[in-house]
N, CA, C and O atoms as a GROMACS GRO file, in nm:
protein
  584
    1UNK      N    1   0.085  -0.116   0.000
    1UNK     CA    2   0.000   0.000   0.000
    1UNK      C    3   0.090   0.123   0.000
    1UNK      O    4   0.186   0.134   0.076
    2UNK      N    5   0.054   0.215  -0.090
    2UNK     CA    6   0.161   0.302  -0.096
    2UNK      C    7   0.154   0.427  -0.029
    2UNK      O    8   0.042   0.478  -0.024
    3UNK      N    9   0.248   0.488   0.023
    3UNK     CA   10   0.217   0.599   0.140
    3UNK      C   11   0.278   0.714   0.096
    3UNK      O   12   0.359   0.701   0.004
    4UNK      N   13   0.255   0.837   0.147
    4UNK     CA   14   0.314   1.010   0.099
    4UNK      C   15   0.452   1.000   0.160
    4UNK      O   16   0.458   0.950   0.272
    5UNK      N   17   0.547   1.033   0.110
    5UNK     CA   18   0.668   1.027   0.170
    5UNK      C   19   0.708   1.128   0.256
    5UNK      O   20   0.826   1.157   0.270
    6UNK      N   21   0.597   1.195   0.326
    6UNK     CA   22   0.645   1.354   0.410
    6UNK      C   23   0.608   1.242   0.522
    6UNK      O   24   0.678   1.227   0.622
    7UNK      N   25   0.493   1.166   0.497
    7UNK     CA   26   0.476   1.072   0.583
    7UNK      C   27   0.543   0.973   0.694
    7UNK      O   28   0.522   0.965   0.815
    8UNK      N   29   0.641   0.890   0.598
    8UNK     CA   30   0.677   0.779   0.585
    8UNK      C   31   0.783   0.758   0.721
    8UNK      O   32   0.824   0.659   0.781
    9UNK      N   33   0.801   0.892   0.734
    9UNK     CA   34   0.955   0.888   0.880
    9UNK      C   35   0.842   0.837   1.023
    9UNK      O   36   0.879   0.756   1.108
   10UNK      N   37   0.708   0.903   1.022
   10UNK     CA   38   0.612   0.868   1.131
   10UNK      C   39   0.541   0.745   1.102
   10UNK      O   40   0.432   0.759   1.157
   11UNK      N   41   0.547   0.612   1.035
   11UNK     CA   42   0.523   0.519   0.976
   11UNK      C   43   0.665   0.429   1.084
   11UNK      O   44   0.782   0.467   1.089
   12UNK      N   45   0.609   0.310   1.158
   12UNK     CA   46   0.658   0.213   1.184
   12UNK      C   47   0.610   0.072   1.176
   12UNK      O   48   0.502   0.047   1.122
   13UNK      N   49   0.701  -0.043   1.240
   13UNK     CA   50   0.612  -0.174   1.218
   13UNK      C   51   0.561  -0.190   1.361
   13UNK      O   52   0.607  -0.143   1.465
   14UNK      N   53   0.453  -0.268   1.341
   14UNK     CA   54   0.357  -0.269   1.442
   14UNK      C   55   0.236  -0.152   1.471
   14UNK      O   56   0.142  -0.170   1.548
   15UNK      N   57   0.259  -0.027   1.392
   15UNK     CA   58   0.129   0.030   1.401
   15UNK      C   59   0.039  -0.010   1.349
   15UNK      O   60   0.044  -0.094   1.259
   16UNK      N   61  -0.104   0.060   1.414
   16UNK     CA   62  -0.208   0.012   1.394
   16UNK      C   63  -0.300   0.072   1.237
   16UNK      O   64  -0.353   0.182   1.229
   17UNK      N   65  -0.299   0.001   1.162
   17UNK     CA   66  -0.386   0.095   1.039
   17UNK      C   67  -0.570   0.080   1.022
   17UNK      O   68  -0.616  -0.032   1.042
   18UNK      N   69  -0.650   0.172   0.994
   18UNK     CA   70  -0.738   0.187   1.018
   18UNK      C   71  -0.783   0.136   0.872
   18UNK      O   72  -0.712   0.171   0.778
   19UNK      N   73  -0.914   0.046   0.841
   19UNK     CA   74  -0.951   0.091   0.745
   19UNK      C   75  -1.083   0.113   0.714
   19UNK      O   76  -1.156   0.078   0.807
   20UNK      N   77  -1.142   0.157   0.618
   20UNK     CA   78  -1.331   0.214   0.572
   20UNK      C   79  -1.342   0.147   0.414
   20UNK      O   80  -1.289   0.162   0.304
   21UNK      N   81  -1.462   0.050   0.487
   21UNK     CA   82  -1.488   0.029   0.350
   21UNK      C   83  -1.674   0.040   0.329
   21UNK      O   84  -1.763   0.036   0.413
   22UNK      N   85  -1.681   0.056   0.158
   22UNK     CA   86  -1.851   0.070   0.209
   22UNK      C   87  -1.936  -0.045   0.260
   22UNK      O   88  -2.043  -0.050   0.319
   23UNK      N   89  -1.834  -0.152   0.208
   23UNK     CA   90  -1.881  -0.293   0.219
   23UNK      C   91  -1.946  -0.349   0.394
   23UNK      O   92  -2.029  -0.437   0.416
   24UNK      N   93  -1.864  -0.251   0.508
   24UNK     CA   94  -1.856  -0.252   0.599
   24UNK      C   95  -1.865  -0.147   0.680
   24UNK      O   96  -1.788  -0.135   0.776
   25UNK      N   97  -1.967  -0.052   0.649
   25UNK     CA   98  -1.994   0.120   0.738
   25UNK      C   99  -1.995   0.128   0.856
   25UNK      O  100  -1.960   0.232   0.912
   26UNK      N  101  -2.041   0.003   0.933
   26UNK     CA  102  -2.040   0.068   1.049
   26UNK      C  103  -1.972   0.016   1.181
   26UNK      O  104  -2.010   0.024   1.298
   27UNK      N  105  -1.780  -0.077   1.088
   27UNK     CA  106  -1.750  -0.188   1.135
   27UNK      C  107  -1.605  -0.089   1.181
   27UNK      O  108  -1.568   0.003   1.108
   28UNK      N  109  -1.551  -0.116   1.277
   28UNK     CA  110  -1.413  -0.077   1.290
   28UNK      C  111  -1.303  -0.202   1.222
   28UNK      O  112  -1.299  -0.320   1.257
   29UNK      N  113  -1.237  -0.151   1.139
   29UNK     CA  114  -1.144  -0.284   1.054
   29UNK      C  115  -0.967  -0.277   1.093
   29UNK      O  116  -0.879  -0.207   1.043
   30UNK      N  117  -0.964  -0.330   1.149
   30UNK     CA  118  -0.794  -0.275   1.163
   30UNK      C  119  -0.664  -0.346   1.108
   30UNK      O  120  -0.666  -0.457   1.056
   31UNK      N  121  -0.621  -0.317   1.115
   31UNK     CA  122  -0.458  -0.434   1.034
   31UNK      C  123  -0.344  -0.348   1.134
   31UNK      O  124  -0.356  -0.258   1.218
   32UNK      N  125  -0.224  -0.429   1.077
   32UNK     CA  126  -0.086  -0.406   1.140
   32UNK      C  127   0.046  -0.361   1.030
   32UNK      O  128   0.082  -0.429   0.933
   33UNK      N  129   0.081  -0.284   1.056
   33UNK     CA  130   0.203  -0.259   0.980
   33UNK      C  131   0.296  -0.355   0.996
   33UNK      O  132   0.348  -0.376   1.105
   34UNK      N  133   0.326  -0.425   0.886
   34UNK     CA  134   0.395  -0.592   0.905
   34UNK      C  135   0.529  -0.516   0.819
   34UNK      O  136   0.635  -0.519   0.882
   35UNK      N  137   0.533  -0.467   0.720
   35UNK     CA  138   0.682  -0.449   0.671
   35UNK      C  139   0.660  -0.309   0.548
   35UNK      O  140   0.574  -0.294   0.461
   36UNK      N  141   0.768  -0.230   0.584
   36UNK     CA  142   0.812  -0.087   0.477
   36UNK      C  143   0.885  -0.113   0.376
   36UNK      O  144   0.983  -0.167   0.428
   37UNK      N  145   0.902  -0.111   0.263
   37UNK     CA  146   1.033  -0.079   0.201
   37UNK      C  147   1.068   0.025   0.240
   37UNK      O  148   1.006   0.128   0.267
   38UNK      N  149   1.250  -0.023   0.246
   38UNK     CA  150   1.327   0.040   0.230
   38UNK      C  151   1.373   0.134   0.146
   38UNK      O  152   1.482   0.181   0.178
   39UNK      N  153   1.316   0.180   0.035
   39UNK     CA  154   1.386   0.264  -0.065
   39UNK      C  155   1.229   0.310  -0.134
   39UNK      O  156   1.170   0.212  -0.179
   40UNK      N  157   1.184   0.386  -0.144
   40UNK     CA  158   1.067   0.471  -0.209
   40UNK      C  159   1.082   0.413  -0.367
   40UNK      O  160   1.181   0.362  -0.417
   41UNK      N  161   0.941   0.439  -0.432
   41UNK     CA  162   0.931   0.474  -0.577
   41UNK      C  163   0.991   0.662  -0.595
   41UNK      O  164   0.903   0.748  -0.597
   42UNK      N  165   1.123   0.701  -0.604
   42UNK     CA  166   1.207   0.846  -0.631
   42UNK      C  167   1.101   0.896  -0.712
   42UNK      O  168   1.073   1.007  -0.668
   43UNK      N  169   0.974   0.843  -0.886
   43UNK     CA  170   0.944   0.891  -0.950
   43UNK      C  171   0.804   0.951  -0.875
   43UNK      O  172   0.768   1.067  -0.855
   44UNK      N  173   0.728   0.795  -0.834
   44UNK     CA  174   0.594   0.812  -0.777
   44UNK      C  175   0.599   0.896  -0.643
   44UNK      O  176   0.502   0.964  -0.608
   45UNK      N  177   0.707   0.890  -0.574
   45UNK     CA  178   0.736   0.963  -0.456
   45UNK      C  179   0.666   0.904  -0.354
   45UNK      O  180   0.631   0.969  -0.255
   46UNK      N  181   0.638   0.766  -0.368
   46UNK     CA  182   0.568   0.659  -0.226
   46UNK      C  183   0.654   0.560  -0.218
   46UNK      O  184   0.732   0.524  -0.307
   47UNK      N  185   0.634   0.495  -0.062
   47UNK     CA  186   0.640   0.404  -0.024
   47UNK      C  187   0.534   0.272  -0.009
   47UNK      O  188   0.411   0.277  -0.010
   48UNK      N  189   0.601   0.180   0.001
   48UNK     CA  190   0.516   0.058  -0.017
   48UNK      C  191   0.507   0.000   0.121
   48UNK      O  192   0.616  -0.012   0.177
   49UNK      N  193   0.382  -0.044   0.200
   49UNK     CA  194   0.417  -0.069   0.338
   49UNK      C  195   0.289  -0.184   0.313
   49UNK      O  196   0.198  -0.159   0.234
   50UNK      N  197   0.297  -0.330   0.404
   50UNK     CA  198   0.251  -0.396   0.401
   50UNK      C  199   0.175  -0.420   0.530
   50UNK      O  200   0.179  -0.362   0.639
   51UNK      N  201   0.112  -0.514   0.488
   51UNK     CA  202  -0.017  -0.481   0.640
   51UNK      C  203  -0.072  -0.675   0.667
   51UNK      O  204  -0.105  -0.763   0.588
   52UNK      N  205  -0.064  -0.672   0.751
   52UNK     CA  206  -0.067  -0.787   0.853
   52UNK      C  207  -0.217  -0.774   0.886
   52UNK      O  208  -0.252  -0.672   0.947
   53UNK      N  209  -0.290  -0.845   0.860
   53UNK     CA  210  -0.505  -0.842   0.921
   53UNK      C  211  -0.504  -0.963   0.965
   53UNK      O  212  -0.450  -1.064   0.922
   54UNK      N  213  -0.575  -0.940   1.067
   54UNK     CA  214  -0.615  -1.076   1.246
   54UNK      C  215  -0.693  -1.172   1.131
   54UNK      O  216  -0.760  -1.130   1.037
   55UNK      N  217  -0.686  -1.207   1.140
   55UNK     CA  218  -0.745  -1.384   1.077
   55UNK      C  219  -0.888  -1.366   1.088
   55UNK      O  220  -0.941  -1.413   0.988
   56UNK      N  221  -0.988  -1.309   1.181
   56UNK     CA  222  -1.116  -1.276   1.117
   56UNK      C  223  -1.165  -1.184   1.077
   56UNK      O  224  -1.282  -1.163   1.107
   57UNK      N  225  -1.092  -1.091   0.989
   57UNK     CA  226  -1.131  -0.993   0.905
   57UNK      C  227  -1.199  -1.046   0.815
   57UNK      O  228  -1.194  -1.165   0.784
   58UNK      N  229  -1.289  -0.937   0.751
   58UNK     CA  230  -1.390  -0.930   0.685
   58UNK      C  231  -1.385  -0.919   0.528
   58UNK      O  232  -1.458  -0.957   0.437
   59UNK      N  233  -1.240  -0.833   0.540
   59UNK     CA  234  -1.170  -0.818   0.396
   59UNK      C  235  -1.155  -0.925   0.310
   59UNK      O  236  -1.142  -1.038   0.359
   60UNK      N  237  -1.155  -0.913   0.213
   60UNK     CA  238  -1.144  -0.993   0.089
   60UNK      C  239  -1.000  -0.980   0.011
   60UNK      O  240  -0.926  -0.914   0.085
   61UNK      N  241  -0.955  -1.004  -0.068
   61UNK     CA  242  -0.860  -0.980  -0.228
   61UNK      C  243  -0.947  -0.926  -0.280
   61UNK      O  244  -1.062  -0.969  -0.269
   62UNK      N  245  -0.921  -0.830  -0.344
   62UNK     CA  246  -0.974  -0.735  -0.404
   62UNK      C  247  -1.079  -0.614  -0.378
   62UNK      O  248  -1.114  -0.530  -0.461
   63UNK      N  249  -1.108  -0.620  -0.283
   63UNK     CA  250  -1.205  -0.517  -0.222
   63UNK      C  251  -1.141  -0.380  -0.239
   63UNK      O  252  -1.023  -0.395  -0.271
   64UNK      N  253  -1.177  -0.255  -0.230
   64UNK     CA  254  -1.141  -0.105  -0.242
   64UNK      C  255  -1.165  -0.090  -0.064
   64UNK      O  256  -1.259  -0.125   0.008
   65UNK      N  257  -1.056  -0.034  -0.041
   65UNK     CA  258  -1.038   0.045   0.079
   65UNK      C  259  -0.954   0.132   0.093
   65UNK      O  260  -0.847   0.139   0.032
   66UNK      N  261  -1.020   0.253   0.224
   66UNK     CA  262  -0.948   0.349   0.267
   66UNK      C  263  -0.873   0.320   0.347
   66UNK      O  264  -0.930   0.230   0.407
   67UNK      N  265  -0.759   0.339   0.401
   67UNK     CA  266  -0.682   0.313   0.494
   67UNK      C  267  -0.568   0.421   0.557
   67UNK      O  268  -0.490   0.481   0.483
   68UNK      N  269  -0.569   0.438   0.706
   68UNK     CA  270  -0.510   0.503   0.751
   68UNK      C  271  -0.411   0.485   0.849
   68UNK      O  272  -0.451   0.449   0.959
   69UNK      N  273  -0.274   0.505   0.832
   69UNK     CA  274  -0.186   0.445   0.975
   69UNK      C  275  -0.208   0.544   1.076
   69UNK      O  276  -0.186   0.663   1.057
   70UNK      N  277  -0.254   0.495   1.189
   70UNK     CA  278  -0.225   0.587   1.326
   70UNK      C  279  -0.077   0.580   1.372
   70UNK      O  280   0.002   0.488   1.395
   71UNK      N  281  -0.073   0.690   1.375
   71UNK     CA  282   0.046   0.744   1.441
   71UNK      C  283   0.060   0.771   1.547
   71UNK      O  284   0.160   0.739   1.611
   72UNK      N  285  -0.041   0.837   1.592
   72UNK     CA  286  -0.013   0.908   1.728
   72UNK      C  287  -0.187   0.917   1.788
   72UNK      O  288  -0.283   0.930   1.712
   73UNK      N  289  -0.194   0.908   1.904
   73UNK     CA  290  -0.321   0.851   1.936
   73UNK      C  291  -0.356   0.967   2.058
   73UNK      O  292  -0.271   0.974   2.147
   74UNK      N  293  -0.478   1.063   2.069
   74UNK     CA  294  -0.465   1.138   2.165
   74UNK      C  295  -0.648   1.096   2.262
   74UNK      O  296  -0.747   1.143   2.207
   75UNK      N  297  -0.662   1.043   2.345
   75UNK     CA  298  -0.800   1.066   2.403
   75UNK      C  299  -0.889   1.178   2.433
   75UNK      O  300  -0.843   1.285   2.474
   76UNK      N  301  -1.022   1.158   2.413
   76UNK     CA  302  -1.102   1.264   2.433
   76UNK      C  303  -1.037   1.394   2.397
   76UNK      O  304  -0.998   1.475   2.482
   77UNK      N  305  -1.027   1.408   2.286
   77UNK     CA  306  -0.943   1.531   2.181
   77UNK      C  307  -1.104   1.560   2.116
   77UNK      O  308  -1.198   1.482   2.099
   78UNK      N  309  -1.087   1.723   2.086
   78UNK     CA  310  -1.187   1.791   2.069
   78UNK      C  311  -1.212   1.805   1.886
   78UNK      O  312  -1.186   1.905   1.820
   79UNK      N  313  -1.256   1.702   1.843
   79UNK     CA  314  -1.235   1.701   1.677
   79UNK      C  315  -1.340   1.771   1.620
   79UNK      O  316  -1.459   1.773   1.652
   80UNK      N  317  -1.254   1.856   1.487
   80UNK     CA  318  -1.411   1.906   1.408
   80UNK      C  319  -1.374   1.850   1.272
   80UNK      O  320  -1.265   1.793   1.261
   81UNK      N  321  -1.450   1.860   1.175
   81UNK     CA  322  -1.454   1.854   1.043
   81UNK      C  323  -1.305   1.939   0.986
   81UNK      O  324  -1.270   2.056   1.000
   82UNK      N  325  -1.270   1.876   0.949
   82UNK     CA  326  -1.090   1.930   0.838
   82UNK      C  327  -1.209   2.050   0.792
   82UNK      O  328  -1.208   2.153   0.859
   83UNK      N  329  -1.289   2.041   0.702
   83UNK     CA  330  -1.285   2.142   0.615
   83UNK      C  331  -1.380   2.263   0.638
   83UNK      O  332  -1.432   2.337   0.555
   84UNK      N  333  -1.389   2.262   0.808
   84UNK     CA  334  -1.421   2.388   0.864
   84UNK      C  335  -1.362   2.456   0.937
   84UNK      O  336  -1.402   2.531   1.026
   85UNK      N  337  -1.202   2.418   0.879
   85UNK     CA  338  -1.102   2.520   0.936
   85UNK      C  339  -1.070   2.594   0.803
   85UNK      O  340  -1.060   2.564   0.684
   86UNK      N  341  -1.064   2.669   0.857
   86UNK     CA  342  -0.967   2.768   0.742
   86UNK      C  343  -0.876   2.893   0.780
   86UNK      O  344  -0.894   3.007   0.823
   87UNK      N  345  -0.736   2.788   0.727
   87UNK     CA  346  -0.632   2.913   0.808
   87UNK      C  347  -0.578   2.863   0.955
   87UNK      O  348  -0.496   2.776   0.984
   88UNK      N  349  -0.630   2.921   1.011
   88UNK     CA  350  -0.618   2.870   1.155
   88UNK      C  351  -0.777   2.921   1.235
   88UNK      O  352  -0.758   2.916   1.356
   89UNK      N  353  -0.872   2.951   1.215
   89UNK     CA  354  -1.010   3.009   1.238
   89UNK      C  355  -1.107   2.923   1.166
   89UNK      O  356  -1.096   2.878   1.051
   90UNK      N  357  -1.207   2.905   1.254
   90UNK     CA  358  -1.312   2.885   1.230
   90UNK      C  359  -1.440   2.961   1.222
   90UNK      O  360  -1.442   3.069   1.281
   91UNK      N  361  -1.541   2.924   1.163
   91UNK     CA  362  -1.689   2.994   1.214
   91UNK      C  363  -1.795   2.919   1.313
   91UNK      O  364  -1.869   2.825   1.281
   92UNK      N  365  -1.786   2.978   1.430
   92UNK     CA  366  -1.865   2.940   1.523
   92UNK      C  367  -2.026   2.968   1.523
   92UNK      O  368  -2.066   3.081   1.551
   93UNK      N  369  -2.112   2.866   1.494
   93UNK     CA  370  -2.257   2.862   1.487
   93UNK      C  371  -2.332   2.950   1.609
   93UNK      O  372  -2.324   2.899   1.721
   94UNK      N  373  -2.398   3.068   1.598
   94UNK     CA  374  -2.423   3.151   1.740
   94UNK      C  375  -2.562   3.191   1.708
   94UNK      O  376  -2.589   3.305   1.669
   95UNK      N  377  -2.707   3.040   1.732
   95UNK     CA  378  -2.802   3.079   1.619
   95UNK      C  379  -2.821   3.060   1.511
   95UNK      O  380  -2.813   2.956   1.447
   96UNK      N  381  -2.852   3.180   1.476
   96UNK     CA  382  -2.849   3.220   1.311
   96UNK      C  383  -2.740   3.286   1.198
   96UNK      O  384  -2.736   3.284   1.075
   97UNK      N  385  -2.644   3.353   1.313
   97UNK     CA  386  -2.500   3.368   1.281
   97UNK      C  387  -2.386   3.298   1.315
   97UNK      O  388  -2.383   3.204   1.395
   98UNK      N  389  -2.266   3.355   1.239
   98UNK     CA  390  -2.136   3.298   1.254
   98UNK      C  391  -2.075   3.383   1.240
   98UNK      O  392  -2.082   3.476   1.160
   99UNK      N  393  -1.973   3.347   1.357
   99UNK     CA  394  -1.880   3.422   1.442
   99UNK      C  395  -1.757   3.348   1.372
   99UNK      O  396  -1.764   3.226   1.358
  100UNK      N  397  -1.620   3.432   1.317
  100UNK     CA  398  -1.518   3.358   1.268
  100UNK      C  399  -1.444   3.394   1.427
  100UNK      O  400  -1.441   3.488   1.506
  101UNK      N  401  -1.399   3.284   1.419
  101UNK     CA  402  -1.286   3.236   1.575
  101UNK      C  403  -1.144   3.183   1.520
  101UNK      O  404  -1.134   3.084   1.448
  102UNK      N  405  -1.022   3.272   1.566
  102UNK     CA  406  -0.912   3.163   1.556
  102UNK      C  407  -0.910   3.070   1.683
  102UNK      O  408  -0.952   3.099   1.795
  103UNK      N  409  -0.850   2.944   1.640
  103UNK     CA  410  -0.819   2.856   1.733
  103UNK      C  411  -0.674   2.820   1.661
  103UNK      O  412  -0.614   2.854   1.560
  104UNK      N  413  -0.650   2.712   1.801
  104UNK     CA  414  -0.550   2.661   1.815
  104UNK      C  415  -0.535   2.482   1.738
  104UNK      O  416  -0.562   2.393   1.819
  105UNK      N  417  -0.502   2.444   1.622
  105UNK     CA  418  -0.521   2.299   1.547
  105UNK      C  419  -0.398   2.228   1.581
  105UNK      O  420  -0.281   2.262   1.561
  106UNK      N  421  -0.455   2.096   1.649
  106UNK     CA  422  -0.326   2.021   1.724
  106UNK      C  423  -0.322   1.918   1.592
  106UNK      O  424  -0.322   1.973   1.482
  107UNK      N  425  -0.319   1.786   1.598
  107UNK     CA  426  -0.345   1.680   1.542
  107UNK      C  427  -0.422   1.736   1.379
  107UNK      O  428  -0.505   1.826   1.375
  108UNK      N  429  -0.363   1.648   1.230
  108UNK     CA  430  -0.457   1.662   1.164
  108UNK      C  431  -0.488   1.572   1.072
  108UNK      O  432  -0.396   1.532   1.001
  109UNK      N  433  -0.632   1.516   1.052
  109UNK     CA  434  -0.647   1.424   0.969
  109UNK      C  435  -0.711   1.482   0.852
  109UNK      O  436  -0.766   1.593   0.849
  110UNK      N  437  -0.698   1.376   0.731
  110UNK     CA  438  -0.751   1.403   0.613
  110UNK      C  439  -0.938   1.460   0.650
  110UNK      O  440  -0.991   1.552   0.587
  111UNK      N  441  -0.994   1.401   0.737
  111UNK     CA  442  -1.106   1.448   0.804
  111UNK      C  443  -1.172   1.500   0.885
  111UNK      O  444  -1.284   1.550   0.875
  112UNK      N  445  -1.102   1.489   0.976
  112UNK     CA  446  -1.140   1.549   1.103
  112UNK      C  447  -0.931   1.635   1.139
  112UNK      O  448  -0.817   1.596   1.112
  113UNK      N  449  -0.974   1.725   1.190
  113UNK     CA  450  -0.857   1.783   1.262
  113UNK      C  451  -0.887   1.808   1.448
  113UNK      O  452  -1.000   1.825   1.492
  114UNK      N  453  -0.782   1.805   1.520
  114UNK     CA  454  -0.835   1.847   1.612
  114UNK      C  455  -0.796   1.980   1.677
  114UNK      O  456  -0.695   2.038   1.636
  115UNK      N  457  -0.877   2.038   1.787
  115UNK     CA  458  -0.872   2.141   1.840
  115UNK      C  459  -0.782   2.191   1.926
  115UNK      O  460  -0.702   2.098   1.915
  116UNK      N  461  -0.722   2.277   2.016
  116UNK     CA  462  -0.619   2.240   2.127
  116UNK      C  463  -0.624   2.332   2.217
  116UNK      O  464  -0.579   2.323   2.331
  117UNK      N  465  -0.716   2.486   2.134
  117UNK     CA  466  -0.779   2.588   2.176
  117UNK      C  467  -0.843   2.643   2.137
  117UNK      O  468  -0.862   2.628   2.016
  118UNK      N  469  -0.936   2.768   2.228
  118UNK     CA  470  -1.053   2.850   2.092
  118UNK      C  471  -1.180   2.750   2.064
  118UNK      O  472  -1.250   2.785   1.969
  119UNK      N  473  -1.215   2.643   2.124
  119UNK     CA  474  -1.329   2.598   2.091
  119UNK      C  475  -1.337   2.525   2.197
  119UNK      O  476  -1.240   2.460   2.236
  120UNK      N  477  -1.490   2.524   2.277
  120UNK     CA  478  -1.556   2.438   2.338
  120UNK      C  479  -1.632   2.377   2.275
  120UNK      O  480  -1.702   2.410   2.179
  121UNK      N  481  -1.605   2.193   2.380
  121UNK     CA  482  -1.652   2.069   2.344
  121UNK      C  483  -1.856   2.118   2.295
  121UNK      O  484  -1.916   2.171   2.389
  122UNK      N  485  -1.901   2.108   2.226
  122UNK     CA  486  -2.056   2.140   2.207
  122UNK      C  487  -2.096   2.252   2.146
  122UNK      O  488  -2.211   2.289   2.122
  123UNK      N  489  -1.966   2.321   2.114
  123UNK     CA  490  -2.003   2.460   2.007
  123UNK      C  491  -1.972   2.405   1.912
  123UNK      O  492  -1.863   2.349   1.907
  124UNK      N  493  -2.081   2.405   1.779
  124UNK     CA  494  -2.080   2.411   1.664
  124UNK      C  495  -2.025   2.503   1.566
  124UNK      O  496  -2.013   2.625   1.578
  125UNK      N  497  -1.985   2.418   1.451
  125UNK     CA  498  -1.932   2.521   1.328
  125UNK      C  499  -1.930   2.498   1.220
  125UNK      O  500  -1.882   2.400   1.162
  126UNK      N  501  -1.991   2.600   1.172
  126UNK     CA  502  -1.962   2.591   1.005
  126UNK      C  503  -1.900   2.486   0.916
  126UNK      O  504  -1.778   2.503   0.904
  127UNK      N  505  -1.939   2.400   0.861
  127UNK     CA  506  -1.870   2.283   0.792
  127UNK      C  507  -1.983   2.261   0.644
  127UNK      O  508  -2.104   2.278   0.655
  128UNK      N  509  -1.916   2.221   0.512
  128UNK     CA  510  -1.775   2.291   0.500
  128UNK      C  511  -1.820   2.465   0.536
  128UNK      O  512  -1.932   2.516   0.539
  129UNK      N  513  -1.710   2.514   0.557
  129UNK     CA  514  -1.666   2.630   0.560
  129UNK      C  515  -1.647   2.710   0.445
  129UNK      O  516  -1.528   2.706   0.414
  130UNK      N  517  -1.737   2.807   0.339
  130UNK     CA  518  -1.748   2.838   0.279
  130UNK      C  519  -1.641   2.958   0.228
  130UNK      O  520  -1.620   3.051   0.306
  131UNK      N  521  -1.611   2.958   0.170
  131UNK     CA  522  -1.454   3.073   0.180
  131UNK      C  523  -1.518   3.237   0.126
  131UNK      O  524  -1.458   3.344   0.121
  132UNK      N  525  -1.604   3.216   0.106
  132UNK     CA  526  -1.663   3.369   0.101
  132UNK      C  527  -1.798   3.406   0.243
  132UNK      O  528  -1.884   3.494   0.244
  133UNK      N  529  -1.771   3.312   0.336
  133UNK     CA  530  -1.851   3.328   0.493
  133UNK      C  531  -1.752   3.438   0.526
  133UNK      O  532  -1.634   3.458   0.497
  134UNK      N  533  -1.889   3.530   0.629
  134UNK     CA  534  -1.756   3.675   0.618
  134UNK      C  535  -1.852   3.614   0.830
  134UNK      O  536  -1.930   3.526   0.867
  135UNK      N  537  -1.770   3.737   0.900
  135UNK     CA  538  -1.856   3.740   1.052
  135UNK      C  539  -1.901   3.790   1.037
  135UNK      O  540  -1.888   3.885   0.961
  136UNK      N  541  -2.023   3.746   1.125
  136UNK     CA  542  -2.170   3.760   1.128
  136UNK      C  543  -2.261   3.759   1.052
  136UNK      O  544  -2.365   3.824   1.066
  137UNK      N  545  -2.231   3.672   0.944
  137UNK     CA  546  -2.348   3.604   0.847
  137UNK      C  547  -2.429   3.562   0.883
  137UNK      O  548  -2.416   3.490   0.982
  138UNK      N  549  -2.564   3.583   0.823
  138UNK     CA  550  -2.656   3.508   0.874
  138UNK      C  551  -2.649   3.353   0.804
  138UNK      O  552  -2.612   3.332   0.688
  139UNK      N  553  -2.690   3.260   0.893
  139UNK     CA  554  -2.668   3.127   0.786
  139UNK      C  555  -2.829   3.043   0.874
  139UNK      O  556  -2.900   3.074   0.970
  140UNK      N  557  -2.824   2.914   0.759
  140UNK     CA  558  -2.912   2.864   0.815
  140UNK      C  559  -2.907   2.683   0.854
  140UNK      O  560  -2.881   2.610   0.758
  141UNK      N  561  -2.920   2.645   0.931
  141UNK     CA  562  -2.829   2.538   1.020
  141UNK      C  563  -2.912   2.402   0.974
  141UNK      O  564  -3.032   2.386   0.997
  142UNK      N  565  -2.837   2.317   0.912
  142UNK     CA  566  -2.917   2.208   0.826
  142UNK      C  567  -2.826   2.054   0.912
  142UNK      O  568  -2.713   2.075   0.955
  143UNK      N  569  -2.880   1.929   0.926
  143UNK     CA  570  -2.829   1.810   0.945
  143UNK      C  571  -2.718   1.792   0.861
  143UNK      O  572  -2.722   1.835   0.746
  144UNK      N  573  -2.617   1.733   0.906
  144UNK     CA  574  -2.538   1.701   0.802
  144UNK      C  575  -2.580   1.589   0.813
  144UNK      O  576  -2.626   1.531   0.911
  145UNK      N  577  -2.555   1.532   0.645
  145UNK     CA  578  -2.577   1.365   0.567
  145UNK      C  579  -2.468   1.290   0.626
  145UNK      O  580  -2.360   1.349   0.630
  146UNK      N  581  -2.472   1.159   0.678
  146UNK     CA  582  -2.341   1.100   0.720
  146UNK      C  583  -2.336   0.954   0.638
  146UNK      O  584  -2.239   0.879   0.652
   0.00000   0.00000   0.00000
């Protein structure tokens, strides 16, 4: 499986990799980092890292999956949506308006990032984050689809 090479130095054996498939929505799937190459694709600019799955996985040969190595693991961390940051600020839901807030972004995933300051656990925000939301827009507050 091939990995970003800005990556690859926080990549060891024995971490834990996450994976999502649709086949399986609402299953936690995990594997093991069993072995790296040593030497990258220089053109493709990845690495190839192999993955070790517990004997009753669900996975198949050939199935499509997402997969993610954890690196670094933080508890009860205050996560929002990646793509309702922007910059280092967010827009905080207040009602019918939004308030742009900088905060503080610790941890970041392709999906979720987390918080570290500037936001309490139960305040809502803007997601996605529209890049022409100015403060104190009025907006109007819909379910997100999951």
């Amino acid at each position: 499986m091939p990995g970003e090479r800005e990556d690859i130095p926080r990549v060891s054996i024995g971490q834990t990799r996450l994976f999502r498939t649709d086949a399986f929505p609402d299953r936690r799937l995990e594997g093991k980092v069993s072995e790296i190459t040593p030497m990258g694709d220089v053109v493709a600019k990845t690495f190839r890292v192999k993955l070790a799955l517990p004997d009753d996985t669900p996975l198949k040969s050939g199935m499509s999956v997402e997969a993610d190595i954890i690196t670094r693991e933080k508890p009860n961390a205050l996560l929002i949506p990646a793509d309702a940051v922007q910059g280092s600020a967010v827009f905080v839901i207040d009602g019918n308006h939004v308030h742009r807030r900088e905060v503080k972004i610790g941890i970041r995933g392709r999906r979720e990032v987390e918080v570290v300051a500037g936001l309490a656990d139960g305040e809502r925000v803007a997601s996605p984050a529209a890049t022409d939301l100015k403060d104190g827009a009025r907006v109007r507050v819909v379910k997100a689809k999951r």
